[in-house]
One Martini backbone bead per residue (centre of mass of N, CA, C, O) as a GRO file, in nm:
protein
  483
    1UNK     BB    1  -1.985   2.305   8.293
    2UNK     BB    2  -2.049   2.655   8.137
    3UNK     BB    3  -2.048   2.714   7.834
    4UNK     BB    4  -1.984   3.047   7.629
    5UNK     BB    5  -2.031   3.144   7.325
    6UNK     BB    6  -1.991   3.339   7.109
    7UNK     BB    7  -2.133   3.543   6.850
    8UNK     BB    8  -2.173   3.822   6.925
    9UNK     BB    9  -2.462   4.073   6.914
   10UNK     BB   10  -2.724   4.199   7.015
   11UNK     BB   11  -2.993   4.428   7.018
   12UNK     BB   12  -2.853   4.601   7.277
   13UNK     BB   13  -2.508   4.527   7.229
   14UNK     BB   14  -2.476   4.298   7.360
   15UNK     BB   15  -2.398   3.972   7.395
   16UNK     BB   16  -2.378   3.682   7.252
   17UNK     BB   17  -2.500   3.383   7.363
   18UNK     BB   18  -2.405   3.024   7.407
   19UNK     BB   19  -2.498   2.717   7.512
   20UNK     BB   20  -2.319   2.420   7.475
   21UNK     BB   21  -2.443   2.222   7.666
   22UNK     BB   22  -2.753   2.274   7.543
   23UNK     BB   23  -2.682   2.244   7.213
   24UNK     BB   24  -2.590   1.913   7.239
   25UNK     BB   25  -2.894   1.845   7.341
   26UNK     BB   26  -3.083   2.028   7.118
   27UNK     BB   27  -2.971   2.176   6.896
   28UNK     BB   28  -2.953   2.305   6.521
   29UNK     BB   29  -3.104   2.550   6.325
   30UNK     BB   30  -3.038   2.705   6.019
   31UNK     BB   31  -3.113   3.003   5.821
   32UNK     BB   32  -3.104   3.102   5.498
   33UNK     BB   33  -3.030   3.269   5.218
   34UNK     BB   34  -2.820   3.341   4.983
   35UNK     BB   35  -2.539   3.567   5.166
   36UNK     BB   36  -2.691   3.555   5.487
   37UNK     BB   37  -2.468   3.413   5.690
   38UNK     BB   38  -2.422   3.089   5.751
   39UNK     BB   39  -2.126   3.039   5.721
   40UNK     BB   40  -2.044   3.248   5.889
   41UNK     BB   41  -2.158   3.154   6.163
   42UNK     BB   42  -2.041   2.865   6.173
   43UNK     BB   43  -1.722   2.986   6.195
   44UNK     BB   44  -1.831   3.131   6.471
   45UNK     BB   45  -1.879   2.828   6.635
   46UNK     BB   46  -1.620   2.695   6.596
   47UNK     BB   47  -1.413   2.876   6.648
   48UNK     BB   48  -1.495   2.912   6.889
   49UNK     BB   49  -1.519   2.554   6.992
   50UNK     BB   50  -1.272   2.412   6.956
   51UNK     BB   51  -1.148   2.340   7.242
   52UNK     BB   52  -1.445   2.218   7.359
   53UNK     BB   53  -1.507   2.018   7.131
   54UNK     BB   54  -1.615   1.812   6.896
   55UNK     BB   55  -1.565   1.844   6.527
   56UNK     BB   56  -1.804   1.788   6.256
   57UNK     BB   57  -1.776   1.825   5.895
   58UNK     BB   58  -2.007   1.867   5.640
   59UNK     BB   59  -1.875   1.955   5.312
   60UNK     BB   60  -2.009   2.071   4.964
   61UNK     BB   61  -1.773   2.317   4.908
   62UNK     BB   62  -1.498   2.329   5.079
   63UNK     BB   63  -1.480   2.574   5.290
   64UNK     BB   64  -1.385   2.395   5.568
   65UNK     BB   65  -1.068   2.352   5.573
   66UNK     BB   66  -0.946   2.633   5.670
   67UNK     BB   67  -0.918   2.485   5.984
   68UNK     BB   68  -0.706   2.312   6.003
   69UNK     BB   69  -0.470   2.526   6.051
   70UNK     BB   70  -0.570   2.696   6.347
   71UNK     BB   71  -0.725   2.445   6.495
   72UNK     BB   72  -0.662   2.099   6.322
   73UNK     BB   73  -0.813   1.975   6.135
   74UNK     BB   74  -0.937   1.718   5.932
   75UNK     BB   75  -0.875   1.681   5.579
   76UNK     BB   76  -1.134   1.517   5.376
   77UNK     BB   77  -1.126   1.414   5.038
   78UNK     BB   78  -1.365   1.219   4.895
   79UNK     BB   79  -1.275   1.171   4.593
   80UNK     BB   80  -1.048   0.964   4.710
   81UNK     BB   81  -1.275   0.740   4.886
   82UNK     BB   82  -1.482   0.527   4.922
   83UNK     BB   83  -1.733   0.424   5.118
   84UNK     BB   84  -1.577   0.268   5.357
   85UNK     BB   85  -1.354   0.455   5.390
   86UNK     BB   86  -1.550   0.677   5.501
   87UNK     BB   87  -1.662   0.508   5.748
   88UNK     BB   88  -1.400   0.431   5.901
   89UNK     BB   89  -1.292   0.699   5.925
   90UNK     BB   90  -1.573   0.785   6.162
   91UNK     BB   91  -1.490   0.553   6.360
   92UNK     BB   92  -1.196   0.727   6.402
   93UNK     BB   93  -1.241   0.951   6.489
   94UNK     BB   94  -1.437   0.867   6.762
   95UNK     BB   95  -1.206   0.738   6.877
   96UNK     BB   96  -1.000   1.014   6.901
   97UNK     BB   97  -1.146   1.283   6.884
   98UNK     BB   98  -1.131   1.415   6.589
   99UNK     BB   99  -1.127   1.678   6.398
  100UNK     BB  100  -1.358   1.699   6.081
  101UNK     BB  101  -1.336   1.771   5.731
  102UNK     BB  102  -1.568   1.693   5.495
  103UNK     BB  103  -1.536   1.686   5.144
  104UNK     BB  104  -1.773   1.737   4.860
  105UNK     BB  105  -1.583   1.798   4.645
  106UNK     BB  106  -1.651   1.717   4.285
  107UNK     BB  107  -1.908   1.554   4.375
  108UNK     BB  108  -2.196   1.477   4.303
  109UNK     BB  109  -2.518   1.457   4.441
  110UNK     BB  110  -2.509   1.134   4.514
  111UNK     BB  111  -2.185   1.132   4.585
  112UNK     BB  112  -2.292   1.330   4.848
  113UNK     BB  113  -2.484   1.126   4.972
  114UNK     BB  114  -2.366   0.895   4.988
  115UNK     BB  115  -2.101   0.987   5.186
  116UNK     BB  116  -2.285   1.073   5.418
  117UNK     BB  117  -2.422   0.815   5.468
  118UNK     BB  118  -2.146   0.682   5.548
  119UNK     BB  119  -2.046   0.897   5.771
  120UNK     BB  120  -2.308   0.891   5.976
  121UNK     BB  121  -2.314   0.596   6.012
  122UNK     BB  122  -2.083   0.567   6.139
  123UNK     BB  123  -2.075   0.732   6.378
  124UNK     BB  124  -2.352   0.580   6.474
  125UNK     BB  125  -2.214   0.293   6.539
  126UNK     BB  126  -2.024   0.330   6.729
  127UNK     BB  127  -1.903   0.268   7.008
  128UNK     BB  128  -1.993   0.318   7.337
  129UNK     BB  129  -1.702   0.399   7.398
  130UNK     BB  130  -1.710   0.666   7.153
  131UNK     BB  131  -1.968   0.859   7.309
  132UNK     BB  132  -1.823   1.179   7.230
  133UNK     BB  133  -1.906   1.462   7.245
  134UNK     BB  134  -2.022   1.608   6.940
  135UNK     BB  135  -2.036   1.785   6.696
  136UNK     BB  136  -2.279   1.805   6.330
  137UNK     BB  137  -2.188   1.944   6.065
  138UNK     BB  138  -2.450   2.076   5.793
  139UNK     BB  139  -2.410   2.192   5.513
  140UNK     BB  140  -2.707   2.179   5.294
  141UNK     BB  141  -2.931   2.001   5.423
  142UNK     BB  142  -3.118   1.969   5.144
  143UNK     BB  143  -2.927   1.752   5.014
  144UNK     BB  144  -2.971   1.484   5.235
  145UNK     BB  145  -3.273   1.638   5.324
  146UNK     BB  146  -3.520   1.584   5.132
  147UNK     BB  147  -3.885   1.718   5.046
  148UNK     BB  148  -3.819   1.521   4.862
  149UNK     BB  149  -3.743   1.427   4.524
  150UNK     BB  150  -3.484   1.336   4.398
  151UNK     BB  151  -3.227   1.320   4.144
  152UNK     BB  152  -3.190   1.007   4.231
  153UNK     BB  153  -3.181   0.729   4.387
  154UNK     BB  154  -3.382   0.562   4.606
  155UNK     BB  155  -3.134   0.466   4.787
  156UNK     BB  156  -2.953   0.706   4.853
  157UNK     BB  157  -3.207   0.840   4.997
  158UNK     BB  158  -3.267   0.683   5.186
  159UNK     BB  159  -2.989   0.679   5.329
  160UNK     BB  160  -2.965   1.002   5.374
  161UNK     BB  161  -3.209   1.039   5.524
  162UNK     BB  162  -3.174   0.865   5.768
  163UNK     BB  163  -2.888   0.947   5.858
  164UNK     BB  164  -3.023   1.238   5.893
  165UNK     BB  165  -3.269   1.126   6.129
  166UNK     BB  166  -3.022   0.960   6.297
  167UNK     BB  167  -2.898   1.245   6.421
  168UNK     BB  168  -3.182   1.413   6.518
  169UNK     BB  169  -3.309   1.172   6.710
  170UNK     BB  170  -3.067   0.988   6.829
  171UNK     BB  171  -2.784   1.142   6.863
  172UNK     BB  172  -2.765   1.214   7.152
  173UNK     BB  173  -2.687   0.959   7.306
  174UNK     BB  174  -2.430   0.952   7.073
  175UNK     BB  175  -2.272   1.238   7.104
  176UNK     BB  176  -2.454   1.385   6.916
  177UNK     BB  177  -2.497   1.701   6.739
  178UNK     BB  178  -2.684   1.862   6.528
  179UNK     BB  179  -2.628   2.091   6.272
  180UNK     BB  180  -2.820   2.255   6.043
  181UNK     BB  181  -2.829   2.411   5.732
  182UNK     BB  182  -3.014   2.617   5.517
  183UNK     BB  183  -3.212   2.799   5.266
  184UNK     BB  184  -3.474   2.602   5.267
  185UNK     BB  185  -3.739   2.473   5.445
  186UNK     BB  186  -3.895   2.341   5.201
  187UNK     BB  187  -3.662   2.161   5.144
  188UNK     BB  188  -3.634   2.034   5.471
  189UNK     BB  189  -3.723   1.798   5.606
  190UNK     BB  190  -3.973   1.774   5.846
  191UNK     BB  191  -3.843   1.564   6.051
  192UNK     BB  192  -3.567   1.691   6.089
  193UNK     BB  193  -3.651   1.995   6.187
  194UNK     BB  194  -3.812   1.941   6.419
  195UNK     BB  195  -3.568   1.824   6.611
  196UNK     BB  196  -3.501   2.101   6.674
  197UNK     BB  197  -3.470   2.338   6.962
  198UNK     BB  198  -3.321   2.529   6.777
  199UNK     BB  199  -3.300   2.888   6.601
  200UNK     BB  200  -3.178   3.027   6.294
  201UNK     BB  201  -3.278   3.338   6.143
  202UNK     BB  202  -3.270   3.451   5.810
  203UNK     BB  203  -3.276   3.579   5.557
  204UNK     BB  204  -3.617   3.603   5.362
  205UNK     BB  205  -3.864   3.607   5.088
  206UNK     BB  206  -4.019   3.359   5.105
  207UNK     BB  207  -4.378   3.300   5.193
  208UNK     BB  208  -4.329   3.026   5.335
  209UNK     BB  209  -4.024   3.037   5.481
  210UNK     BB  210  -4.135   3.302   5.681
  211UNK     BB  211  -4.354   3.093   5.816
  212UNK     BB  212  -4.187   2.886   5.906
  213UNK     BB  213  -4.001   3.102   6.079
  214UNK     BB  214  -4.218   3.184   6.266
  215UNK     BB  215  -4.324   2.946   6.400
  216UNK     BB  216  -4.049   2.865   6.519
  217UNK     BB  217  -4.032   3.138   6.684
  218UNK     BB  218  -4.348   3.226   6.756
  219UNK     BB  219  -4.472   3.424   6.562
  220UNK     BB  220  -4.623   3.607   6.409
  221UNK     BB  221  -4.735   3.658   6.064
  222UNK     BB  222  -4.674   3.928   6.053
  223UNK     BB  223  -4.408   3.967   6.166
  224UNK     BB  224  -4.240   3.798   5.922
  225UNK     BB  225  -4.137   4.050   5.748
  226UNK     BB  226  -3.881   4.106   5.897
  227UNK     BB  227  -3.688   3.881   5.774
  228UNK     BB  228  -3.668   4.034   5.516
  229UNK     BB  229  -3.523   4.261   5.709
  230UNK     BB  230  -3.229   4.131   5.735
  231UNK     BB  231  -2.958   4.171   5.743
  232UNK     BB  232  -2.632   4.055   5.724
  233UNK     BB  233  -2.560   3.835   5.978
  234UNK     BB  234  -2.858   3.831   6.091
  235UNK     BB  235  -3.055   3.693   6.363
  236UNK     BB  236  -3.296   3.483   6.485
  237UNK     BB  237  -3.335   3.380   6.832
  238UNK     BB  238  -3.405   3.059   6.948
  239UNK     BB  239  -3.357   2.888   7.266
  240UNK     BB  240  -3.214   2.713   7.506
  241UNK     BB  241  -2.883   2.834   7.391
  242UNK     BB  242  -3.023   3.138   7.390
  243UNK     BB  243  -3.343   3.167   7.426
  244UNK     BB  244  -3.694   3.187   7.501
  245UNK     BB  245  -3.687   3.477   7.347
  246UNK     BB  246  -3.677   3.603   7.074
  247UNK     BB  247  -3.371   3.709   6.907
  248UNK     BB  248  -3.085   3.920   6.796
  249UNK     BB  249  -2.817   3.838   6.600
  250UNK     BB  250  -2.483   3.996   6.540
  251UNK     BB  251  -2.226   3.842   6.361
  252UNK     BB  252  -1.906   3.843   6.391
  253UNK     BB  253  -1.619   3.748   6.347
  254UNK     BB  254  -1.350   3.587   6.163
  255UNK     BB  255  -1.041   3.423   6.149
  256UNK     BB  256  -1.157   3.258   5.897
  257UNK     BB  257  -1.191   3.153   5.559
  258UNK     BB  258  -1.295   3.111   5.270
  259UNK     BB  259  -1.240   2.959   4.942
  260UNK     BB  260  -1.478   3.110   4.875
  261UNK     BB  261  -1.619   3.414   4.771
  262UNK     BB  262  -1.778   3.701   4.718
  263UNK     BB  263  -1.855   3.905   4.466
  264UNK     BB  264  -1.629   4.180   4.350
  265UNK     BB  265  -1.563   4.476   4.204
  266UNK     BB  266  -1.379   4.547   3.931
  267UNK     BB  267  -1.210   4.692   3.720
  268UNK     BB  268  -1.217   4.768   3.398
  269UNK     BB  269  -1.051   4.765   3.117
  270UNK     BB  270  -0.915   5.037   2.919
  271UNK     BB  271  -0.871   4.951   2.667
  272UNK     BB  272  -0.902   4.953   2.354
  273UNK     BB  273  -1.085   4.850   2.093
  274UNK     BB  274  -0.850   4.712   1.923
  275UNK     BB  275  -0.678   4.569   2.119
  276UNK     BB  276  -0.890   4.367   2.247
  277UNK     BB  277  -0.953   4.226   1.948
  278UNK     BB  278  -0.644   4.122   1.956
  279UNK     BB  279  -0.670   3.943   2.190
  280UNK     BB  280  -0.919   3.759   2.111
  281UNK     BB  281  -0.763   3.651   1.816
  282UNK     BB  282  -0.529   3.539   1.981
  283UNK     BB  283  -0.452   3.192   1.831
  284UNK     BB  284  -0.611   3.095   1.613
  285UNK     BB  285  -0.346   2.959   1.422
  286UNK     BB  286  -0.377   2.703   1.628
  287UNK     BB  287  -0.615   2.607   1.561
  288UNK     BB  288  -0.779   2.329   1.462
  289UNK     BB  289  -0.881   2.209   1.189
  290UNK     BB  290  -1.130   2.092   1.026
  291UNK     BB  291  -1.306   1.839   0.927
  292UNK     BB  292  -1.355   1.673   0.664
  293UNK     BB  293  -1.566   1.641   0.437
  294UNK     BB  294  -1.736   1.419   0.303
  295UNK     BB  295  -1.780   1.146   0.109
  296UNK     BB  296  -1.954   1.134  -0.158
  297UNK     BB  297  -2.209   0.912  -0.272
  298UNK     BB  298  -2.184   0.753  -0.523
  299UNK     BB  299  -2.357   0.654  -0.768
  300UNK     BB  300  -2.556   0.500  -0.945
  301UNK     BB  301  -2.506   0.245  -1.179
  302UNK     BB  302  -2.584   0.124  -1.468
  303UNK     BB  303  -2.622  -0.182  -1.584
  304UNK     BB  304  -2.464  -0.202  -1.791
  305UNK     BB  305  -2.204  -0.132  -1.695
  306UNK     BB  306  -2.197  -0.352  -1.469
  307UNK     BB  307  -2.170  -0.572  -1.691
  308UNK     BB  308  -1.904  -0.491  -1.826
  309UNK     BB  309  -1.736  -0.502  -1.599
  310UNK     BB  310  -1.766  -0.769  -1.477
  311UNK     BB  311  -1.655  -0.888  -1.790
  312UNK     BB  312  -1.347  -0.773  -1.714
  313UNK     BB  313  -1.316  -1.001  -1.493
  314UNK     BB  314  -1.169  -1.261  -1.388
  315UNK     BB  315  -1.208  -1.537  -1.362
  316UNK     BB  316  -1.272  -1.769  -1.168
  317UNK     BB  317  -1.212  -2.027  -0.981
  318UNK     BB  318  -1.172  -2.349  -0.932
  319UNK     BB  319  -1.275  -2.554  -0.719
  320UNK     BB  320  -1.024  -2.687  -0.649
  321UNK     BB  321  -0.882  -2.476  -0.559
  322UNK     BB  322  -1.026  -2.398  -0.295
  323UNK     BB  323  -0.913  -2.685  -0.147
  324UNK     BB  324  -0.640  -2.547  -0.074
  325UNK     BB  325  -0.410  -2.543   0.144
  326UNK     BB  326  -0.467  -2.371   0.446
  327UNK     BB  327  -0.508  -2.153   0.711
  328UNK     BB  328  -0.650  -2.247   0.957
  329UNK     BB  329  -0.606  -2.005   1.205
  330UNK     BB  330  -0.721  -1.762   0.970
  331UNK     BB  331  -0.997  -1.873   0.947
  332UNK     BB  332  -1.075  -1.884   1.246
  333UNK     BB  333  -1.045  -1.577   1.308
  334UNK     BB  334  -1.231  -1.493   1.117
  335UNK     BB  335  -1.486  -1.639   1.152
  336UNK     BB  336  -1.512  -1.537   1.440
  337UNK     BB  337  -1.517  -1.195   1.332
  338UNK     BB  338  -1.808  -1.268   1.217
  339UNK     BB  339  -1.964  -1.329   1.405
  340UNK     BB  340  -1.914  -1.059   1.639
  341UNK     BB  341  -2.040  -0.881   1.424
  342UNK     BB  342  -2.277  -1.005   1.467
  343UNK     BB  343  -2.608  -0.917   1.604
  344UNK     BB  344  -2.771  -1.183   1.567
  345UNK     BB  345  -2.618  -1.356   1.810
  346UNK     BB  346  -2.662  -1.286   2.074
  347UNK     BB  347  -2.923  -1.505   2.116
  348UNK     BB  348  -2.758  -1.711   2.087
  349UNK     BB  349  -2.635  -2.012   2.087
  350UNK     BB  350  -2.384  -2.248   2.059
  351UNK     BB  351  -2.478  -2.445   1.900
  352UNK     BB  352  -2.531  -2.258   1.679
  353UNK     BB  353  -2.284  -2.112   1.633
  354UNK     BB  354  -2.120  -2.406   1.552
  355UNK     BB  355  -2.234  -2.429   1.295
  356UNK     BB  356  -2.171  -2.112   1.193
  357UNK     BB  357  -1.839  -2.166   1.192
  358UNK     BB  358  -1.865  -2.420   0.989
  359UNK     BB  359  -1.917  -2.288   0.753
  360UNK     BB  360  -1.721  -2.082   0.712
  361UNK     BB  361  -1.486  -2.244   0.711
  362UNK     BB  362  -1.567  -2.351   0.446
  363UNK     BB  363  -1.588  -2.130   0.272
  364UNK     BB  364  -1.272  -2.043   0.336
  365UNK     BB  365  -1.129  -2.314   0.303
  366UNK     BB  366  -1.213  -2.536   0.554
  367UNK     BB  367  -1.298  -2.860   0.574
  368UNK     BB  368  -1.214  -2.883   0.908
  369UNK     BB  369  -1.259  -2.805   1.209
  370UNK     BB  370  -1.033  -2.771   1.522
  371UNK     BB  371  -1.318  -2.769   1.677
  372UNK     BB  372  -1.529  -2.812   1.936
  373UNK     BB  373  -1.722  -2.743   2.140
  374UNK     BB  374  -1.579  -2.657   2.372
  375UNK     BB  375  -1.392  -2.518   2.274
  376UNK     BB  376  -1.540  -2.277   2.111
  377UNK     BB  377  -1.658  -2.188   2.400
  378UNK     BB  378  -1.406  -2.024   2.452
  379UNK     BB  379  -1.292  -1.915   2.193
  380UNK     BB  380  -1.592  -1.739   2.166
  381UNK     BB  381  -1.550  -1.579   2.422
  382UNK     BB  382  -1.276  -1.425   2.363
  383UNK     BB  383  -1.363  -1.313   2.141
  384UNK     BB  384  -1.570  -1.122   2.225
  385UNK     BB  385  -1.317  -0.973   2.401
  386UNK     BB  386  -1.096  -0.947   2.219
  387UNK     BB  387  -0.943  -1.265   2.135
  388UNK     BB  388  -0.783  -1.431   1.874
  389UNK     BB  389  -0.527  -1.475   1.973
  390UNK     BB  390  -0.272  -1.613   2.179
  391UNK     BB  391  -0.372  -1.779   2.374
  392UNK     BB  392  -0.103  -1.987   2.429
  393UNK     BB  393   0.057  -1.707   2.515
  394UNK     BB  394  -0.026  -1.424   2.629
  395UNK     BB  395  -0.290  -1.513   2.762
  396UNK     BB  396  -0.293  -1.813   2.929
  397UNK     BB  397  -0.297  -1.714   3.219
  398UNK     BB  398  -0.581  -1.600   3.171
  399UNK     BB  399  -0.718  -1.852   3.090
  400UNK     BB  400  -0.629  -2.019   3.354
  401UNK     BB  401  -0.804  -1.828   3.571
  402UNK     BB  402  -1.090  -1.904   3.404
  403UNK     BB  403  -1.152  -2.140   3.497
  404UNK     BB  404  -1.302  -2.024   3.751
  405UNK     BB  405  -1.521  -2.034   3.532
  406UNK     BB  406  -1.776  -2.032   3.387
  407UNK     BB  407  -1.815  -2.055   2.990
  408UNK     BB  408  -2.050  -1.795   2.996
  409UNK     BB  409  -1.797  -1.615   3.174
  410UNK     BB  410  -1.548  -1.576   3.039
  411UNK     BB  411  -1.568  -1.341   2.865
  412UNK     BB  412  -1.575  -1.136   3.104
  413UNK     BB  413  -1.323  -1.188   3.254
  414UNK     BB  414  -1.119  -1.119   2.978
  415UNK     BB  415  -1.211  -0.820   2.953
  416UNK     BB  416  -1.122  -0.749   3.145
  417UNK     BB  417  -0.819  -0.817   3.150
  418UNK     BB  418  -0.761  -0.664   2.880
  419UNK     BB  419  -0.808  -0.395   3.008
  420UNK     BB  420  -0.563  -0.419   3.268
  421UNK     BB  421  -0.351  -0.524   3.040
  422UNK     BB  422  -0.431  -0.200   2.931
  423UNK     BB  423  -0.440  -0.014   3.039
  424UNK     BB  424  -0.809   0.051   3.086
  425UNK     BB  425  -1.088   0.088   3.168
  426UNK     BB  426  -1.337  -0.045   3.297
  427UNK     BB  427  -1.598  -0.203   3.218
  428UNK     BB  428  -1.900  -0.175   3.135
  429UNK     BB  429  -2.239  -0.312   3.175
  430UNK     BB  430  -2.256  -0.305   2.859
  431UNK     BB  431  -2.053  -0.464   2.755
  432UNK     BB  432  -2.049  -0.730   2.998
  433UNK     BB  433  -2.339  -0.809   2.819
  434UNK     BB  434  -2.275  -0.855   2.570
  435UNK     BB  435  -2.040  -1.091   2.629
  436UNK     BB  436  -2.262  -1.262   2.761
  437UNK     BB  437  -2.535  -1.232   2.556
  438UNK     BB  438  -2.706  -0.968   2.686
  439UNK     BB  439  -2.939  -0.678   2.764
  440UNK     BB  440  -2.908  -0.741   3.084
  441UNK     BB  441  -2.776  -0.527   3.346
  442UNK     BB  442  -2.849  -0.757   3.574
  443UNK     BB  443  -2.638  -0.996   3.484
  444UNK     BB  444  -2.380  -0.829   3.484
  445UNK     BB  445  -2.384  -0.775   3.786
  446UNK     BB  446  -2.382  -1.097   3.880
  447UNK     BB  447  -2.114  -1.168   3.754
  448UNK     BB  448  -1.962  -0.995   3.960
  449UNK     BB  449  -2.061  -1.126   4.192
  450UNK     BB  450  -1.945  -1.399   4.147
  451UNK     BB  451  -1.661  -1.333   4.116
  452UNK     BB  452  -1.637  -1.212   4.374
  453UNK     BB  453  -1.790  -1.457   4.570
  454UNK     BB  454  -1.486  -1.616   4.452
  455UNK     BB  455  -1.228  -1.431   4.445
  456UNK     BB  456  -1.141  -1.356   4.140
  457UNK     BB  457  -1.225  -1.078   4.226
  458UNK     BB  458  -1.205  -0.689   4.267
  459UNK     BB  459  -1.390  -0.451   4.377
  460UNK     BB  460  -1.420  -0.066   4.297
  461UNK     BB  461  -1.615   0.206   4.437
  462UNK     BB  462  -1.628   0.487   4.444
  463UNK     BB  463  -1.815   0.816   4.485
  464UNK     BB  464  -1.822   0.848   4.146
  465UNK     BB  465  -1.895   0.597   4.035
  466UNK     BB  466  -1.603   0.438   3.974
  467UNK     BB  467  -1.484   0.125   3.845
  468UNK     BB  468  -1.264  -0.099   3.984
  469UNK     BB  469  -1.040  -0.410   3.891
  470UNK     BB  470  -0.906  -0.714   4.045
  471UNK     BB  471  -0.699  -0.992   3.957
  472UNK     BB  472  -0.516  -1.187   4.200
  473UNK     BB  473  -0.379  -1.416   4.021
  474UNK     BB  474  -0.233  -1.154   3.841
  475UNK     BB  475  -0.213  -0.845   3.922
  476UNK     BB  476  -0.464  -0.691   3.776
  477UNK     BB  477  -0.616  -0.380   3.697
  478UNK     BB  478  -0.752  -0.144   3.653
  479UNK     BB  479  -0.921   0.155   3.515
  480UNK     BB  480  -1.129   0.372   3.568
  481UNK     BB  481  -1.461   0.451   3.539
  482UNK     BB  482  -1.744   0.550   3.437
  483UNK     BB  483  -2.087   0.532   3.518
   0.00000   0.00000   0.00000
């Protein structure tokens, strides 16, 4: 059966017409400036193909969700997602043949890129029973498959630009059509652009841009020139599902509209100029007062003044009073708390800092610390981690299920925990290298692989890069950071 999606008119006044099993089939690239009507194309190409096909759109500025409502669309807005979940998803649509679109709103570049990678993934992981024709509409696909190196991590790039070559190369024996519109093909990677047998191109002004818009139609260099005075709405079409030879299509209206729309010029207010300034300084005193300035720091006094004052300062203590009898509990919290303060602590040893800690207690009067080695070991973890007291009663549990970590690891532990236990963002990589005792973030990531891969802990990482710790034999969460 051949489906013809109407698309609006040709340059002679009839219909433009696409072949819809042909598009499927061959694919479609669409170019065009911003303004040019890309988005506009994309809506009337979904909007007509509702009924006959299933549609997955990838959006990264969240304009087509509002397909949901007359056409049936499942909305999922990404950023309340982990990277499994968005996978999920993409295996669950293609399961039930489900039109969605999927909105990368609110996610920065990389967390844009994170998520089509794991969205397109899924989608071609699909087992073989759930390979039905679908539509695979990408827009801005210039932000997933860049001609360059983007700004974003290299394992993130590289995994996004796969998902979107396995898309374009492979994807139609797996009942995908790759749909993708860019602003601009030289920012669009040429293997993915390659893919596509179908072309659709709008106004555009850069002559690198004009160039490869012509060779790709077909046309000479000279004609390229037409591309630039091209309307808004108008595009240059050719390929297998539109026509043999470049051909121009003036699209159509579209039923639904985006939640953002172009800048329309609205009358400024009439209001006298006494009037608006006054509405500007309105709330000023409500406005909180400026910091105060710091306290300037007292000079030097002179030597004889400082012997003067020493003078008037009453005796010190006699040895023997240092002696008595004092809080061995408040020394020891002391003594931990200047070491934790202390930054050259953190490349010692344990053995090293256990000896700095029974000086210190000596020095505060306390004759003989409570504390063996392997005590002060669990309890300098704990210090470390901002815990110097309770540890026998409101931590005791934490500390119990501590045990199931090394003495070395036992601090990152209860970062978390207290964490978790004060409903406070999840520790940074760099708290938890410090607790670990080491300056290397690469060392504190694999503190949470071990205690992840032995059940101690379940991490959990948005799309934000935000991540949450959950520790489930005690039952506590951390609440997300940023990364």
């Amino acid at each position: 059966m051949t489906i013809k999606v109407d698309m609006g008119f040709d340059g002679a006044g009839g219909p433009a017409l696409v072949d819809l099993e042909e598009l499927l089939a061959t694919r479609l690239l669409v170019q065009g400036n911003s303004g040019s009507g890309k988005s506009h194309l994309l809506r009337r190409l979904l909007e007509r193909s509702a009924g006959q096909v299933q549609q997955i759109i990838i959006d990264p500025e969240g304009d087509f969700v509002t397909l949901s409502g007359p056409h049936g669309h499942v909305a999922i807005e990404a950023v309340d997602y982990s990277a499994p979940e968005i996978a999920h998803f993409a295996r669950r649509c293609r399961e039930h043949r489900t039109s969605v679109v999927l909105s990368l709103e609110g996610l920065e570049m990389e967390g844009q890129m994170r998520c089509a990678a794991s969205f397109l993934s899924g989608l071609f992981d699909a087992p073989r029973e759930h390979w039905f024709p679908a539509l695979v509409v990408v827009d801005e696909a210039q932000i997933f498959a860049p001609a360059a190196g983007a700004e974003v991590s290299e394992e993130v790039r590289r995994a996004s630009l796969g998902a979107m070559t396995n898309l374009m190369s492979r994807g139609r024996k797996r009942g995908l059509a790759g749909i993708i519109a860019t602003q601009r093909l030289a920012k669009l990677s040429k293997n993915v652009a390659a893919e596509a047998s179908n072309f659709l191109m709008g106004r555009t002004f850069l002559d690198i841009d004009m160039a490869r818009a012509a060779d790709l139609l077909g046309m000479e260099r000279r004609q390229a020139e037409s591309i630039r005075d091209l309307a808004r709405g108008t595009f240059l079409g050719l390929g297998p599902a539109i026509a043999r030879r470049p051909v121009m299509l003036k699209i159509g209206p579209v039923e639904t509209s985006a939640r953002s729309s172009s800048p329309v010029l609205v009358p400024l207010p009439d209001a006298p100029s006494p009037d608006m300034r006054q509405f500007l300084f309105a709330g000023m005193d409500e406005l909180p007062l400026p910091a105060p300035a710091p306290t300037p720091v007292p000079r030097q006094a002179a030597a004889a003044a400082v012997l003067e004052e020493l003078a008037r300062l009453p005796a010190a203590p006699a040895a023997e009073e240092l002696l008595d009898p004092v809080d061995a509990e408040a020394v020891m919290v002391a003594a931990l708390r200047a070491i934790v303060d202390d930054d050259e602590a953190t490349g010692k040893t344990t053995a090293v800092l256990f000896q700095d800690f029974q000086v210190r207690c000596r020095m505060l009067g306390l004759r003989q610390a409570l504390l063996d080695l392997a005590g002060f070991t669990r309890r300098f973890a704990a210090a470390r981690a901002g815990i110097f007291e309770g540890l026998d009663d409101e931590w005791a549990q934490a500390i119990e299920a501590g045990r199931k970590v090394p003495d070395d690891m036992l601090g990152a532990f209860l970062l978390i925990a207290r964490a978790a236990s004060e409903n406070r963002p999840c520790p940074s990589d760099q708290e938890l290298a410090q607790v670990y005792g080491t300056s290397s973030l690469g060392r504190a990531r694999r503190v949470l692989t071990y205690m992840e891969e032995r059940d101690i802990i379940v991490a959990r990482t948005d799309l934000s890069g935000r991540r949450s710790i959950t520790i489930p034999e005690l039952g506590w969460t951390t609440l997300p950071t940023e990364p």
